[in-house]
C-alpha positions in Angstrom: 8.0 25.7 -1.0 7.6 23.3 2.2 10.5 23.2 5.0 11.0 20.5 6.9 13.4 19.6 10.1 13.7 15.5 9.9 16.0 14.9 12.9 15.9 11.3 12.6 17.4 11.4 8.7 20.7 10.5 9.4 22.0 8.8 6.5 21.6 8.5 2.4 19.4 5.4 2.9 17.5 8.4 5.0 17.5 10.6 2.5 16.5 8.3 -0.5 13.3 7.3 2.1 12.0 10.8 2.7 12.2 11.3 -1.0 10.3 8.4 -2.0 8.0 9.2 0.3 7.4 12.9 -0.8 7.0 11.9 -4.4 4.3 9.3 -3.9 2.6 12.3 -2.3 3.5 14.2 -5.7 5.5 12.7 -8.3 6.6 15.6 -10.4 8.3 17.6 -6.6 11.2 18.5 -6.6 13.2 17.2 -3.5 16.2 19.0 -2.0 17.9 17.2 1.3 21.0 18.6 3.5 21.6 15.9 5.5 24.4 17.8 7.9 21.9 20.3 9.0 18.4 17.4 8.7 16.4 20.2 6.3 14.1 19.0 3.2 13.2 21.9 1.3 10.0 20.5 -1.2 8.4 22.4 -4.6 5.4 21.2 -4.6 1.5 21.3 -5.7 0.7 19.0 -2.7 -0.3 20.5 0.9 2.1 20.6 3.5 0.0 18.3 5.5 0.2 15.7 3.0 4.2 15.9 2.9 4.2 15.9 6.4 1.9 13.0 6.4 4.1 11.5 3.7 7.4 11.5 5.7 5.6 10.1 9.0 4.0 7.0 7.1 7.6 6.3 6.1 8.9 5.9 9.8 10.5 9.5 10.2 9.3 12.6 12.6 8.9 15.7 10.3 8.6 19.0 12.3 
């Protein structure tokens, strides 16, 4: 499982972006998002690197 801290997810809209952007990385990962705290928790076969890389070509800062 991949953790990520996306501080500048602030919204649904946010949230439905990072996801879209995780699964074109890996369509069959599974997503889970708590907005209040800005933590994306990912199952996935893809690297880290390429979710990272994933969430930064759709406009947010992944740490």
């Amino acid at each position: 499982m991949i953790e990520l801290t996306v501080p500048d997810m602030t919204c649904g809209g946010c949230a439905r972006g990072v996801t879209t952007a995780i699964k074109s990385v890996d369509p069959r990962a599974e997503v889970v998002i708590d907005l209040a705290s800005h933590k994306v928790q990912v199952t996935t076969t893809a690297g880290s690197s390429a979710v990272k890389a994933a969430v930064a070509g759709a406009g947010f800062s992944p740490a």
